[in-house]
DSSP file (Angstrom, degrees, kcal/mol; ACC not computed):
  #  RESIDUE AA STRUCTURE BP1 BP2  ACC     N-H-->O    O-->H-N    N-H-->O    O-->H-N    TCO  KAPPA ALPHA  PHI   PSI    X-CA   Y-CA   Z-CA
    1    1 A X              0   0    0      0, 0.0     2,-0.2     0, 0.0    45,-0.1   0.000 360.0 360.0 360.0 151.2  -15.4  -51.9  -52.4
    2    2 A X        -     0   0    0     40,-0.1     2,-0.1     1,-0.1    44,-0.1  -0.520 360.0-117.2 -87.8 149.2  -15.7  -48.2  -51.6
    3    3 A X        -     0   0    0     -2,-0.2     2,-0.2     1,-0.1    -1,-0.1  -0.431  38.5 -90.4 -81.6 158.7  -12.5  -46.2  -52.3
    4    4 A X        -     0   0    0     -2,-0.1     2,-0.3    40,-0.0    -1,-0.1  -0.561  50.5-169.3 -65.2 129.2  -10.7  -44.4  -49.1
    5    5 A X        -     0   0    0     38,-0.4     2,-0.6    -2,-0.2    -3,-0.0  -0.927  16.3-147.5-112.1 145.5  -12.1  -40.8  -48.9
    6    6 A X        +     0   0    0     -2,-0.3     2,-0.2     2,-0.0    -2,-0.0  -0.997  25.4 172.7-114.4 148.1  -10.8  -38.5  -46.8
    7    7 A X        -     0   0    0     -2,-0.6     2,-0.8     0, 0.0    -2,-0.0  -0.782  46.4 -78.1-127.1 160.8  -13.4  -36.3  -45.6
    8    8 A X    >   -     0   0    0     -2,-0.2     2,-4.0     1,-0.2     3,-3.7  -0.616  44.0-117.9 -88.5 136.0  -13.1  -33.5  -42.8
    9    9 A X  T 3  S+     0   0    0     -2,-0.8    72,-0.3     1,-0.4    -1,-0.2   0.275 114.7  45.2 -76.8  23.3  -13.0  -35.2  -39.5
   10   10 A X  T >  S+     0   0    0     -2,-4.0     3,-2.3    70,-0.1     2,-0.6   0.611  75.8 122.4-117.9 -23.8  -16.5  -33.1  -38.6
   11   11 A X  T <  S+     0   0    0     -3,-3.7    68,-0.2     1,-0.3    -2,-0.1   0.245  80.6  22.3 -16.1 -47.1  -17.8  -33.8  -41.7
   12   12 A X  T >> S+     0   0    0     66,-0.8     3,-3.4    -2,-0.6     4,-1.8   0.156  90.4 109.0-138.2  -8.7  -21.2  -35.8  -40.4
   13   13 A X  T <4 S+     0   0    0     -3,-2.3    -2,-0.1     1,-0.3    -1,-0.1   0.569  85.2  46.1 -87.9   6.2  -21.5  -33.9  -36.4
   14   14 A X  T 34 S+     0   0    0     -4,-0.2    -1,-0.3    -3,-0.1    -3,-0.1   0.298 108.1  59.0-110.4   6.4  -24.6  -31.8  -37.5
   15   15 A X  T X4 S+     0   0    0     -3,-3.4     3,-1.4     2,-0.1     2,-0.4   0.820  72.8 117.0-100.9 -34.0  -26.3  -34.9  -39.2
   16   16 A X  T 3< S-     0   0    0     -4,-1.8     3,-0.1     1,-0.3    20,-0.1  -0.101  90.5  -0.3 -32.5  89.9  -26.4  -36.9  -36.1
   17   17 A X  T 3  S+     0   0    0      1,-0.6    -1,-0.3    -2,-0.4     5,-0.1  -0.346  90.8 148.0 112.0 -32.5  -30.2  -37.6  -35.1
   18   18 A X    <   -     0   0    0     -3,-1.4    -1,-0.6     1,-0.1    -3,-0.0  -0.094  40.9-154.1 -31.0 136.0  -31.5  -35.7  -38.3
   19   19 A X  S >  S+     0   0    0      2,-0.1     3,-1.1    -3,-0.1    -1,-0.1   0.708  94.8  64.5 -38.6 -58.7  -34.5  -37.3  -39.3
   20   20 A X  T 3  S+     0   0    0      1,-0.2    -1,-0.1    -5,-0.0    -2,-0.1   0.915 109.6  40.2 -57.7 -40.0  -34.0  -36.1  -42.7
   21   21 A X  T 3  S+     0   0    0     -6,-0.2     2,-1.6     1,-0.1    -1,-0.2   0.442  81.9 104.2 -96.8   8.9  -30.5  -38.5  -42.9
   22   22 A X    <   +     0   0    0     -3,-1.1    15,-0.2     1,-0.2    -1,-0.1  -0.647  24.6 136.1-109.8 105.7  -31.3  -41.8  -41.2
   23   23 A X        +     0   0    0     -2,-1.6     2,-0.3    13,-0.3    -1,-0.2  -0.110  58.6  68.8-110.3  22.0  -31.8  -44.0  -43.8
   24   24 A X        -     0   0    0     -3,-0.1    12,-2.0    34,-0.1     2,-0.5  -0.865  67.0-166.6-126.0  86.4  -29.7  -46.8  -42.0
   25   25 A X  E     -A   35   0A   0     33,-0.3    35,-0.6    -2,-0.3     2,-0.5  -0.809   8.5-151.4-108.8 130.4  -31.4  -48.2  -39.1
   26   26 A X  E     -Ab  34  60A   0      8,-2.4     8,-2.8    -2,-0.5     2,-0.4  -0.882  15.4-144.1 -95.2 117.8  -29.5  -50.6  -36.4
   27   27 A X  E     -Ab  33  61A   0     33,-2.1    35,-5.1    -2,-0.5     6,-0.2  -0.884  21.6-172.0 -85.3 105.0  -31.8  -52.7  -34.9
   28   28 A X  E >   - b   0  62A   0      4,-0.6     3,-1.5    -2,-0.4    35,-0.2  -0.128  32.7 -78.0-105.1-171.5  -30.7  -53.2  -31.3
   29   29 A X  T 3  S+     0   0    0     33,-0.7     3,-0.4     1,-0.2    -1,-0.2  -0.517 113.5  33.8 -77.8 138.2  -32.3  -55.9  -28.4
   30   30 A X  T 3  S-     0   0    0      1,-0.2    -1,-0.2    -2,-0.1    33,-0.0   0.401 134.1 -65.9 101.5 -13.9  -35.4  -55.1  -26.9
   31   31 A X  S <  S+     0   0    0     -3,-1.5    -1,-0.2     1,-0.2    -2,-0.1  -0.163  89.9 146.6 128.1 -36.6  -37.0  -53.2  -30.0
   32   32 A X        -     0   0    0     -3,-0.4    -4,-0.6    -5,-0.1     2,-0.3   0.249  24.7-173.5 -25.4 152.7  -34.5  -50.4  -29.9
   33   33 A X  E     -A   27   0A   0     -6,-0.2     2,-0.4    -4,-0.0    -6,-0.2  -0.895  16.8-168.6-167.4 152.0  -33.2  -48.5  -33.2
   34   34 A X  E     -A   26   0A   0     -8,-2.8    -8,-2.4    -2,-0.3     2,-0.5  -0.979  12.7-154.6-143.9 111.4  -31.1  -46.3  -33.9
   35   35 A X  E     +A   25   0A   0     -2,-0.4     2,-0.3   -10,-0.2   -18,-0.3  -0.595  20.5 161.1-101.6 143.4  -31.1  -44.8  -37.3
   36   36 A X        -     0   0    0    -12,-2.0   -13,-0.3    -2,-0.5     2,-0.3  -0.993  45.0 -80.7-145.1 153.4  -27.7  -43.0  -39.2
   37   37 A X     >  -     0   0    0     -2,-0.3     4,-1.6   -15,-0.2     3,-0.5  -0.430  26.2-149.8 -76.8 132.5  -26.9  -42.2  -42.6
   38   38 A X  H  > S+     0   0    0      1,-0.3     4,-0.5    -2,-0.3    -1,-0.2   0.540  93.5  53.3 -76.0  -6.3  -25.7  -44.7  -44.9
   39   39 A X  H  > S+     0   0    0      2,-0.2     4,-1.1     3,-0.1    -1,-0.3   0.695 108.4  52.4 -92.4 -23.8  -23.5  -42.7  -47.1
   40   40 A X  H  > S+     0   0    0     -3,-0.5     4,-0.8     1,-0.2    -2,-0.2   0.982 115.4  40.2 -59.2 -54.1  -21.4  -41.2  -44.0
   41   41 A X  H  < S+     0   0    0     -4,-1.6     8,-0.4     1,-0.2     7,-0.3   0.585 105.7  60.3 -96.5   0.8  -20.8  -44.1  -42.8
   42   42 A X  H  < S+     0   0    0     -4,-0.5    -1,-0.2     6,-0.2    -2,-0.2   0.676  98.8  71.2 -73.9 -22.8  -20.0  -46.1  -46.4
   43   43 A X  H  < S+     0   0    0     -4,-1.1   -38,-0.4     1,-0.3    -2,-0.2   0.968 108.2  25.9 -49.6 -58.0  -17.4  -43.4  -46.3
   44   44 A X  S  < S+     0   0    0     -4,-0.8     2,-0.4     1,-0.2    -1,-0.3   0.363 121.5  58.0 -85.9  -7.2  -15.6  -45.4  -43.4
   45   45 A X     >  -     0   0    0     -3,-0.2     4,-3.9     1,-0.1    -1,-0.2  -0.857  48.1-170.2-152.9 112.9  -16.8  -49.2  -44.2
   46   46 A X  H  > S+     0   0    0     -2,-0.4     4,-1.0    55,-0.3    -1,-0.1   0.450  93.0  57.1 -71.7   8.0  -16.5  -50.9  -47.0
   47   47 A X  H  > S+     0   0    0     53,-0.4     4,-4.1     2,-0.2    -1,-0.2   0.815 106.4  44.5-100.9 -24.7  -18.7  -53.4  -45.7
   48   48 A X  H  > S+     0   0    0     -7,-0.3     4,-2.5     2,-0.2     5,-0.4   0.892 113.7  52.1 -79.3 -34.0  -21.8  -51.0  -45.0
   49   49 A X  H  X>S+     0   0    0     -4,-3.9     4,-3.1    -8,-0.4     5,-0.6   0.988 112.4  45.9 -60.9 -39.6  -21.2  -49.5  -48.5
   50   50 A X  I  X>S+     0   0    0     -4,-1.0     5,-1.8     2,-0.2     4,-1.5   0.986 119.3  41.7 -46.0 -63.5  -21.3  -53.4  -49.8
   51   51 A X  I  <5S+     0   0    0     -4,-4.1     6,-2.1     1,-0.2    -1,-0.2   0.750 128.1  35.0 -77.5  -7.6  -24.7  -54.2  -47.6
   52   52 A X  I  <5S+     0   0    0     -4,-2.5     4,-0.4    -3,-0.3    -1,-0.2   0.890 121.3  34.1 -99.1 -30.6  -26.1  -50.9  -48.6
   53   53 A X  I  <5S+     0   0    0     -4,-3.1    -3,-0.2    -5,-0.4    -2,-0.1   0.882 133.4  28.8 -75.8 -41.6  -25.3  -49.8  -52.1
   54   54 A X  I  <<S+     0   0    0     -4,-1.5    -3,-0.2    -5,-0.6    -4,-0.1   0.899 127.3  31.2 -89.3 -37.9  -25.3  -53.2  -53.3
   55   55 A X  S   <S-     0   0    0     -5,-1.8    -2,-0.1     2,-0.0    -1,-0.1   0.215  97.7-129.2-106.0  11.1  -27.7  -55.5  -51.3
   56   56 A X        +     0   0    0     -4,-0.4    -4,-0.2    -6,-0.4    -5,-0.1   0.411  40.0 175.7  78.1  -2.9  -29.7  -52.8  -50.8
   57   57 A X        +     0   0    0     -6,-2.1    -1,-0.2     1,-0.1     3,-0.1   0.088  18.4 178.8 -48.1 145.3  -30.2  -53.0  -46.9
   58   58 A X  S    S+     0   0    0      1,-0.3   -33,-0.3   -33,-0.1     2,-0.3  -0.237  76.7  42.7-137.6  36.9  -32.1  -50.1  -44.8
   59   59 A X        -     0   0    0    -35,-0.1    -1,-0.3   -32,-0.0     2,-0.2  -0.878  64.4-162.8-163.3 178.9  -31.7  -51.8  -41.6
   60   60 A X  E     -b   26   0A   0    -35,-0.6   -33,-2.1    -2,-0.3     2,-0.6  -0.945  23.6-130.1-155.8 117.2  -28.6  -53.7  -39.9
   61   61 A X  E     +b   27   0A   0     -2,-0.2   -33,-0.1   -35,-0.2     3,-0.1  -0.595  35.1 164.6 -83.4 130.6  -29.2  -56.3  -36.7
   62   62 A X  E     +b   28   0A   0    -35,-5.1   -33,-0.7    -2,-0.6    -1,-0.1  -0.562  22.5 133.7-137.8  71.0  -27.0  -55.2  -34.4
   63   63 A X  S    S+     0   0    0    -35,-0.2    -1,-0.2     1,-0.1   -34,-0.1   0.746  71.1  63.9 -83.9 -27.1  -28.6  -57.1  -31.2
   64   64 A X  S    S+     0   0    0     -3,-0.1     2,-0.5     1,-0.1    -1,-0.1   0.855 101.9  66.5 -76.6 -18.5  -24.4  -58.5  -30.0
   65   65 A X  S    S-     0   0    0      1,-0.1    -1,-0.1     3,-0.0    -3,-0.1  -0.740  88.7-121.8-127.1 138.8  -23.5  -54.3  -29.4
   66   66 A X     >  -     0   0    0     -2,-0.5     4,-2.6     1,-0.1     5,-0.1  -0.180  30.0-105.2 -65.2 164.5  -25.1  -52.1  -26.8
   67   67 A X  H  > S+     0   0    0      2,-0.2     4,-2.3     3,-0.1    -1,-0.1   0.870 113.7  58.8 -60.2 -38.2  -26.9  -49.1  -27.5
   68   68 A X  H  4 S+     0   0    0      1,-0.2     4,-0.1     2,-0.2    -1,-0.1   0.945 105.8  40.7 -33.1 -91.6  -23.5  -47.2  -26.1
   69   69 A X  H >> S+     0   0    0      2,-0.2     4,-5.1     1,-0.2     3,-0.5   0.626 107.3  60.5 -88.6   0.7  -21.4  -48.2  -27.8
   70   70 A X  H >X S+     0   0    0     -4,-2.6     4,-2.6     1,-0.3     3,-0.6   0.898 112.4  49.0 -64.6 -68.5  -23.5  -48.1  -31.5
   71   71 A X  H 3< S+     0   0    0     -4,-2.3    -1,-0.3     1,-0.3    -2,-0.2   0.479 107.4  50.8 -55.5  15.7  -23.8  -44.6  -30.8
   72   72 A X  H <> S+     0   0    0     -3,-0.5     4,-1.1    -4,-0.1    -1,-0.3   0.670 117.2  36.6-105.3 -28.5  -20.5  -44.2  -30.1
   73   73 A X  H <X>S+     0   0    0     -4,-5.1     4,-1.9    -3,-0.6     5,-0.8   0.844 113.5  55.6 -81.2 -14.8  -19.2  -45.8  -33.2
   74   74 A X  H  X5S+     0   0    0     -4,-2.6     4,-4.4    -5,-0.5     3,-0.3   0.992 115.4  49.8 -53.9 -53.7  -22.3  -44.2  -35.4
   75   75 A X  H  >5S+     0   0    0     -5,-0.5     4,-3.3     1,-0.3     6,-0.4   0.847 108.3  46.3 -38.6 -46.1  -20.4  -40.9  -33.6
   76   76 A X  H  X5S+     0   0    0     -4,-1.1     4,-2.9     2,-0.2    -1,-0.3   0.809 112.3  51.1 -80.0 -22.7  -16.8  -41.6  -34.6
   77   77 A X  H  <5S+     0   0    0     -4,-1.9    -2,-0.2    -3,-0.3    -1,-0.2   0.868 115.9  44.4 -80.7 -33.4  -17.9  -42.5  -38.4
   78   78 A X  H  <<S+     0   0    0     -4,-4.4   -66,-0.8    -5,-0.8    -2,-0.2   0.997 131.6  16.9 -70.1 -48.7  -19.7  -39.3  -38.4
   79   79 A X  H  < S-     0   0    0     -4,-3.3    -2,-0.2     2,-0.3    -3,-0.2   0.265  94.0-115.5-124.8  -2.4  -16.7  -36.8  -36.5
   80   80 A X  S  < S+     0   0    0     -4,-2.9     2,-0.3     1,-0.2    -4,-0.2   0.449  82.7 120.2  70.3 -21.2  -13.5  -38.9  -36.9
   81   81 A X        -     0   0    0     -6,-0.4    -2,-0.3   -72,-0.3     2,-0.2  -0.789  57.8-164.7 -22.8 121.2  -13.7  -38.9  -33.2
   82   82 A X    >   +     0   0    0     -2,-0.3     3,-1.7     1,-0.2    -6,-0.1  -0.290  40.4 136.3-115.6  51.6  -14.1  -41.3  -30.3
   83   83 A X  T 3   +     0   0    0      1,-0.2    -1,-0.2    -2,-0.2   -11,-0.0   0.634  69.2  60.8 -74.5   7.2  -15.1  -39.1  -27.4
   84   84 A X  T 3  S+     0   0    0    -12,-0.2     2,-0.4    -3,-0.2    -1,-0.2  -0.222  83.1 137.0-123.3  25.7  -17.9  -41.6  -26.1
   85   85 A X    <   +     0   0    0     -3,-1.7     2,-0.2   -13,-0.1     3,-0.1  -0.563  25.0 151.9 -44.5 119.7  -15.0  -43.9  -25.6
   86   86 A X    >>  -     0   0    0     -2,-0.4     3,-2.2     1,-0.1     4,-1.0  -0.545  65.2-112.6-171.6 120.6  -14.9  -45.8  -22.5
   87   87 A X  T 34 S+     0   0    0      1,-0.3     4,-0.4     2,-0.2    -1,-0.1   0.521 120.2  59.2 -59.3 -23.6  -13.8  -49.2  -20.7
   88   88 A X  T 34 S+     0   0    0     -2,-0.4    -1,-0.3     1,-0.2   -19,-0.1   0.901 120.7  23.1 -48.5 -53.1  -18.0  -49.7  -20.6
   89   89 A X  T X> S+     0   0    0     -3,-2.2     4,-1.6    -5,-0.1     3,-1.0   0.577  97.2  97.3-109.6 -19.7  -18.1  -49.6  -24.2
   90   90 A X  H >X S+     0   0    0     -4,-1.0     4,-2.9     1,-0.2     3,-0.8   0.873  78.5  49.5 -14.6 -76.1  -14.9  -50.5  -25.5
   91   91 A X  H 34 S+     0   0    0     -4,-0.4    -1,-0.2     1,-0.3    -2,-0.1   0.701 115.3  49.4 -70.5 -13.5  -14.9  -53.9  -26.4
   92   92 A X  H <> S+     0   0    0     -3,-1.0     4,-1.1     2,-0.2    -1,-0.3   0.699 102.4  55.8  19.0 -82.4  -18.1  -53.4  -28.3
   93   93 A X  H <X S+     0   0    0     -4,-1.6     4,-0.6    -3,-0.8    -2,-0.2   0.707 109.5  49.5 -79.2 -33.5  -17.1  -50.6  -30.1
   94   94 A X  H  X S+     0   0    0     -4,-2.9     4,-0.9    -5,-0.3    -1,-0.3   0.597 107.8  60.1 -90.0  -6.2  -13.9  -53.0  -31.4
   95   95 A X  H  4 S+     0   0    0     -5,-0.4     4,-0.4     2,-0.2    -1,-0.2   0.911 106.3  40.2 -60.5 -53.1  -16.3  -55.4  -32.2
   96   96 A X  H  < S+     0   0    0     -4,-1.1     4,-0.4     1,-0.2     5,-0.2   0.536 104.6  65.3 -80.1  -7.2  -18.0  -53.5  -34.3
   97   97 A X  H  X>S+     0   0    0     -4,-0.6     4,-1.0     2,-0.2     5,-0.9   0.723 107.6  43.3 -75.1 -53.9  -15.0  -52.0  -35.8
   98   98 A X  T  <5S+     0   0    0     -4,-0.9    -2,-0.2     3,-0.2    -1,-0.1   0.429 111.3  52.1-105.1  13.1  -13.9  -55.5  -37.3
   99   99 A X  T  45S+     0   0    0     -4,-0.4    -2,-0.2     0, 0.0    -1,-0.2   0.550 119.2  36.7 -82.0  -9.0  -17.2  -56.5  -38.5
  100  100 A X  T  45S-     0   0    0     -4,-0.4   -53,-0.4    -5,-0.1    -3,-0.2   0.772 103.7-129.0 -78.5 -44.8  -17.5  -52.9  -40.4
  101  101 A X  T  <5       0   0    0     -4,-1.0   -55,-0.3    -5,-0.2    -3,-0.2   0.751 360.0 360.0 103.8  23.1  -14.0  -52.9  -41.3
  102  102 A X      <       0   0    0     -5,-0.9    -4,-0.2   -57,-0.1    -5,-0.1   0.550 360.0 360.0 -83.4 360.0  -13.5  -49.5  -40.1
């Protein structure tokens, strides 16, 4: 399991959409993807550091969570921030929260 880091709660907001850092891609319904970097976000989830460091994943089906609210938790793992919070995406976003473990 990945140890608790604390990192500074901007850490990740100028890697968001880089090309160069999405080496994680969530495969959403309809064809959709949305790629983020897997070491940002192993930072916050001992379960994406487990399915990436160890099993080696470079994608994640994530068809059950709208495109919202992935980018809004891809957002919060990057900045410590939930500003794309919202009664739309909410329940989602906690979904996805207790299947990462964040």
């Amino acid at each position: 399991m990945a140890p608790k880091v604390c990192v500074p709660a901007d850490f990740g907001r100028h890697h968001i959409g880089a090309p160069s850092h999405g080496n994680l891609t969530f495969n959403l319904i309809e064809g959709l993807k949305v790629k983020a970097n897997s070491i940002i976000l192993s930072l916050n989830s001992p379960v994406i550091d487990e399915l990436t460091t160890n099993l080696h994943l470079t994608s994640l089906e994530a068809e059950d969570f709208s495109r919202e609210a992935v980018d809004c938790f891809i957002e919060a793992s990057y900045t410590g921030e939930v500003e794309a919070l919202n009664k739309g995406n909410f329940r989602d976003v906690n979904k996805m929260s207790h299947v990462f473990q964040v």
